[in-house]
PAGU-906107 format. One line per 8 residues: number of its first residue (from 1); for each residue x, y, z of C-alpha. Coordinates in Angstrom, 1 decimal, m for minus. Last residue first. Example, Ala and Ser with C-alpha at 12.3 -4.5 7.8 and 13.67 -1.06 7.14 Angstrom:
# residues 2
2	13.7/m1.1/7.1; 12.3/m4.5/7.8
END
This chain:
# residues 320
320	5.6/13.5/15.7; 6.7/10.3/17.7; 6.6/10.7/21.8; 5.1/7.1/21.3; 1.5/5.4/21.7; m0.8/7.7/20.4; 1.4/9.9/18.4; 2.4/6.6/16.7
312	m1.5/5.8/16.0; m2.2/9.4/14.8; 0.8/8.9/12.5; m0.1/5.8/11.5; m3.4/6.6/10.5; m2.9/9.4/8.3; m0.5/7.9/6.7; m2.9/5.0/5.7
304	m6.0/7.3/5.2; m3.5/9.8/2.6; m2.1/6.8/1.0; m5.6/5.1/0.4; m4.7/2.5/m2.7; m1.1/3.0/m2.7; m0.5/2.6/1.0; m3.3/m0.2/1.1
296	m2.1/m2.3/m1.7; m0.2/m5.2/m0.1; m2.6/m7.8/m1.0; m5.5/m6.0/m2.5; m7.1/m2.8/m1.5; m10.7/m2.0/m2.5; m11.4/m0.9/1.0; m8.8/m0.5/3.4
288	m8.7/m2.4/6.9; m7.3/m0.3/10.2; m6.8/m2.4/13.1; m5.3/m0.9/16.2; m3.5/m2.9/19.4; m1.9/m2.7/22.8; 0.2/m5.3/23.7; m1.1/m9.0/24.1
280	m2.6/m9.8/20.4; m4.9/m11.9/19.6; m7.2/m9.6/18.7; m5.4/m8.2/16.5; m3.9/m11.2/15.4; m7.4/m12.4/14.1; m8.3/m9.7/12.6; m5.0/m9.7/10.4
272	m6.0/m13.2/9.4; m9.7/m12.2/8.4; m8.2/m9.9/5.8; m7.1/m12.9/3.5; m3.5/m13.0/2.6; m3.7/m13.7/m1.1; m7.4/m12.7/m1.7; m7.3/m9.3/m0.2
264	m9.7/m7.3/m0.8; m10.4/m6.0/2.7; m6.9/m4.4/2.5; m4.9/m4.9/5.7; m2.9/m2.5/8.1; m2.4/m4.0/11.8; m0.7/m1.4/14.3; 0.9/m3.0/17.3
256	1.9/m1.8/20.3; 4.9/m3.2/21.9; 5.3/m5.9/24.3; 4.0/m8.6/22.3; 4.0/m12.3/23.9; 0.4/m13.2/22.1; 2.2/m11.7/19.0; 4.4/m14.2/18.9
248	2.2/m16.9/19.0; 0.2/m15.4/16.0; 3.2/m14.2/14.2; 3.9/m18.1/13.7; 6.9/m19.9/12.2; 6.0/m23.1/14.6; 3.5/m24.2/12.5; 5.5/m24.7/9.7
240	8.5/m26.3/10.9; 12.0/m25.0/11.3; 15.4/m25.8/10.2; 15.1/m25.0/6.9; 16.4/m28.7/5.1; 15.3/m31.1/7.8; 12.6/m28.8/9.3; 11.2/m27.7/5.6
232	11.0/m31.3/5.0; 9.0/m32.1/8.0; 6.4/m29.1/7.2; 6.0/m30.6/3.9; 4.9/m33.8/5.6; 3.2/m31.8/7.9; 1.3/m29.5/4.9; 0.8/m32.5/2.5
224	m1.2/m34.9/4.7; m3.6/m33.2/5.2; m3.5/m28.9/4.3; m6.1/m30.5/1.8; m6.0/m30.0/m1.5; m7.9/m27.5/m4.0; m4.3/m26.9/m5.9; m4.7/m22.7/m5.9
216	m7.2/m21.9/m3.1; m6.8/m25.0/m1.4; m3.0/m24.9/m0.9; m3.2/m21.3/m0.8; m5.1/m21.5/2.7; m3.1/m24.1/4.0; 0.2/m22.7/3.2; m0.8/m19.3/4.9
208	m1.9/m21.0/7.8; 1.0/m23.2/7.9; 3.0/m19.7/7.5; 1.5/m18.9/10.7; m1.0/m15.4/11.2; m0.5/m14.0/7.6; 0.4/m9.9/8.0; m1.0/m7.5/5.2
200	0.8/m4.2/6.7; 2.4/m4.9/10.1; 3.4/m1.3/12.2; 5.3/m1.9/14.9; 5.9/0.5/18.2; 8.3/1.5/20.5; 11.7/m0.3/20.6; 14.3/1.3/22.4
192	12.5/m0.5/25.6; 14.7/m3.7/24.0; 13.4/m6.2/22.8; 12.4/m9.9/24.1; 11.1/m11.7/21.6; 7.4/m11.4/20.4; 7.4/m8.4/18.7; 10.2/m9.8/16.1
184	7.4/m12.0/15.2; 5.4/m9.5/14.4; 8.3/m7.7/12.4; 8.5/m10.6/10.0; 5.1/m11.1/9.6; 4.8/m8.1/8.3; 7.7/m8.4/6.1; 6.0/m11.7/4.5
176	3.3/m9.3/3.8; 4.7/m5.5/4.3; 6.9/m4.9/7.2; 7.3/m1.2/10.0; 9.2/m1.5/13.2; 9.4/1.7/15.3; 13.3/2.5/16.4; 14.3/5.3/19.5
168	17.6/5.8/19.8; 18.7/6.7/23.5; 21.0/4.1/23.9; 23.7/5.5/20.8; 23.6/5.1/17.3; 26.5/2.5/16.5; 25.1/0.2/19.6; 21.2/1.2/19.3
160	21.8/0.2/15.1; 23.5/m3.1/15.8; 21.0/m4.3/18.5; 18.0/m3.4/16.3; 20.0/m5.8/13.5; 20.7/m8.3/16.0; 17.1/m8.5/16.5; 16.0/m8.7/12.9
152	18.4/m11.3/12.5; 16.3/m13.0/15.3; 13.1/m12.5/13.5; 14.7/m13.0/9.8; 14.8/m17.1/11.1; 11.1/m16.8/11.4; 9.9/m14.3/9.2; 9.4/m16.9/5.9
144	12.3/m17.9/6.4; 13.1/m18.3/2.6; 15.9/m21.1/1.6; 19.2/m21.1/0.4; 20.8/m18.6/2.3; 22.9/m15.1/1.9; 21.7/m11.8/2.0; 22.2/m9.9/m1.6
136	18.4/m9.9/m2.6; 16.8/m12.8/m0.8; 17.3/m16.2/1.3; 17.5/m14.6/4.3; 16.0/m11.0/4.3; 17.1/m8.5/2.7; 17.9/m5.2/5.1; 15.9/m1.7/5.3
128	16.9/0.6/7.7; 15.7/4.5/7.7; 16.6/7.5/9.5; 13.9/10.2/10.1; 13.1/13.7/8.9; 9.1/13.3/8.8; 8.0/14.0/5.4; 11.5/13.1/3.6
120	12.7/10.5/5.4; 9.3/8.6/6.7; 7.7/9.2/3.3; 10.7/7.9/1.2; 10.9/5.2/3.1; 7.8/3.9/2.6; 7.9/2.7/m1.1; 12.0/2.7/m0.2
112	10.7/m0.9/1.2; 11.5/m2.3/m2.2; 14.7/m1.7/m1.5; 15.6/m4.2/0.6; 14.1/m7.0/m1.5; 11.3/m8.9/m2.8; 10.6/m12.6/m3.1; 7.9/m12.2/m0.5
104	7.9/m8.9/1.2; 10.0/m6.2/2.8; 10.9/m5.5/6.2; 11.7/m1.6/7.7; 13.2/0.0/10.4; 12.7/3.1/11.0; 15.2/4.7/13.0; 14.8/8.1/14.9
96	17.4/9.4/17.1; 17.4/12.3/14.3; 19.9/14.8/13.0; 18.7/16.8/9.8; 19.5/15.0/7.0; 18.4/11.9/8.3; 20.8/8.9/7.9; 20.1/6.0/5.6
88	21.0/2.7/6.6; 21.1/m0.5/4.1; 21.3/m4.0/5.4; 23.1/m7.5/4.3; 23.4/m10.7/5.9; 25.9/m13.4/5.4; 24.5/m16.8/6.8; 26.5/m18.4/10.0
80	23.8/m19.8/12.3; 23.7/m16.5/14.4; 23.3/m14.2/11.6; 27.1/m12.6/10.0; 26.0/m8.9/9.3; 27.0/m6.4/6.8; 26.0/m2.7/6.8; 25.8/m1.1/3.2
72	25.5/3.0/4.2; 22.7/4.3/1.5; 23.6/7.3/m0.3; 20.1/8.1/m2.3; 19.4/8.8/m5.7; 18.5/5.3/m6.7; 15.9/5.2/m3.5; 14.5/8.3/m5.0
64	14.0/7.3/m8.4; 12.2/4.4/m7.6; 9.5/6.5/m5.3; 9.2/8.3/m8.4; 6.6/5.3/m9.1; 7.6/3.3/m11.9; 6.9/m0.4/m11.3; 5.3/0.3/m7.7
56	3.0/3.3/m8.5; 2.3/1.9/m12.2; 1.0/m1.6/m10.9; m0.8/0.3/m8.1; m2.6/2.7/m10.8; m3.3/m0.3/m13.2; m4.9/m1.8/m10.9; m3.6/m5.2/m9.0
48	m3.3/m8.8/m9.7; m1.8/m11.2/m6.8; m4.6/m13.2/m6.1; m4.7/m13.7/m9.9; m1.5/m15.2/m10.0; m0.5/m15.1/m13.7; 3.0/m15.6/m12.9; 2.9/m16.5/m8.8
40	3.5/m20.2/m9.5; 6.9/m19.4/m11.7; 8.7/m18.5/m7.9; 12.4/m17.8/m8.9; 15.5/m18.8/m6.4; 15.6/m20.0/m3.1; 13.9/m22.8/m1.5; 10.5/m22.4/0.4
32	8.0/m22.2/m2.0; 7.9/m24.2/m5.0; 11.0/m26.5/m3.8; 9.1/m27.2/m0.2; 5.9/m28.0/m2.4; 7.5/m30.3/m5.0; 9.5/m32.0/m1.5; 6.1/m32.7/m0.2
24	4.4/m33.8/m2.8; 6.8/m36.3/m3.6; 6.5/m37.7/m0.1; 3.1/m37.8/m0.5; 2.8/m39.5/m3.7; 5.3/m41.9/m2.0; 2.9/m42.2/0.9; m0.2/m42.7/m0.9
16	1.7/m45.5/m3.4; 2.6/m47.1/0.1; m1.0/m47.5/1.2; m2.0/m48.3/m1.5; 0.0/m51.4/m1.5; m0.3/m51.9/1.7; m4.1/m52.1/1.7; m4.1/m54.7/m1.3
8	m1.5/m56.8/0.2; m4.2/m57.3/3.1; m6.7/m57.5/0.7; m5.1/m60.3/m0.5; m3.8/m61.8/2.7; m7.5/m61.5/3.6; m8.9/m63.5/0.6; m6.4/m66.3/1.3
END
């Protein structure tokens, strides 16, 4: 009779464990993953930055610029059927230049005019920027985190060599989530029009990512909430957290890579970008800014950070 009990007993929690868990997971999938505001990064102290920074990207001039400039809208229809939308910007001298550029967590096309304005107005190239699934005007109910955005980012590339002409030349260049974006671009099968990438504040996985914030914010264990939120996210996404990874994509890189990450980074720890570097298949540079925090680097140490990617495209393109 006593073992029947305990028996009961066992099941019972064991079932209480597994709705909690199944709650959990949806809670997490709906905080993160599906589309709309994010109220866990308000207050995020991970995400705080100086004064300067905050000023730089709130009301640098930077804003102005973008405002002021004639972007072409280019529309897209991505392989499963969402409604995509990009923004070109031709040089004003005549260029078979194209940067193309991935933006960040939450953010949008035009956030990327940050860089932008440097590569059109300092070096005389065309730019791309584009929302990603699930943000700004692209369509999508969910965030890809880079995973899905890899293969639009591919058709994109495609689109710009086809309207451009076959001897355009393209470098990729994301922030954060954009990073990640563009690394996992690296790791399908480009074309040679392709020549370098440039990933600023890259996670290796997004179950890497989760894990990490999971502890850092809710002290829980990736286990059992990240695969049961990773089987949620394949049901209603269509892809699972471990496979959305810039660090298996980057093992199949073609293209040389340059890593960018600030060494105070307490959202996307450093350690993640070293990693992928030297992880990586194609030829690689790490550069790490002090004092920097997530995604601060190019406002932080401007001169160092341009400074550095040109010497680094020089390196490994016919880029000047």
């Amino acid at each position: 009779m006593k073992r029947k009990t305990w028996l009961k007993i066992g099941i019972g929690i064991l079932s209480v464990l597994l709705i909690i868990d199944i709650i959990a997971s949806f809670y997490f999938y709906n905080l993160a993953i599906d589309r709309g505001e994010k109220d866990f990064l308000q207050g995020n102290e991970d995400l705080e930055v100086s004064a300067e920074t905050m000023e730089v990207l709130l009301e640098g001039d930077w804003r102005k610029w973008v405002d002021e400039q004639d972007f072409d809208e280019w529309t897209m229809t991505s392989g499963d059927g969402l409604e995509l939308k990009g923004y070109f910007l031709e040089s004003e001298e005549p260029s078979n230049k194209v940067v193309v550029m991935a933006h960040g967590y939450l953010g949008n096309a035009m956030d990327m005019g940050l860089y932008g304005q440097y590569y059109y107005e300092q070096k005389g190239y065309n730019i791309f920027t584009a929302d990603a699934r699930g943000h700004g005007a692209s369509g999508g109910d969910y965030i890809g985190f880079g995973w899905h955005d890899r293969k639009d980012y591919v058709d994109w590339i495609e689109r710009i060599i086809e309207r451009y002409g076959e001897d355009t030349e393209i470098i990729l260049h994301g922030v954060s989530m954009g990073a990640a974006t563009v690394l996992m671009t690296a790791g399908e099968e480009l074309p040679d029009n392709v020549k370098a990438v440039i990933a600023d504040s890259p996670y290796t996985s997004v179950y890497d990512m989760f894990a990490y914030q999971m502890d850092r914010m809710y002290n829980l264990p990736s286990f059992p909430f990240l695969p049961s939120t990773s089987v949620v996210t394949n049901i209603r996404a269509g892809y699972s957290l471990k496979e959305a990874s810039a660090l298996d994509q980057v093992k199949k890189a073609e293209v040389p890579i340059l890593y960018i990450h600030g060494t105070d980074d307490t959202f996307v720890p450093a350690r993640m970008s070293k990693i992928l570097y030297e992880n990586t298949k194609s030829e690689a540079e790490l550069m790490t800014v002090d004092d920097a925090g997530h995604g601060e680097p190019y406002v932080v140490a401007k001169e160092k950070y341009i400074d550095r990617m040109n010497s680094f495209l020089t390196k490994y393109t016919d880029w000047q």
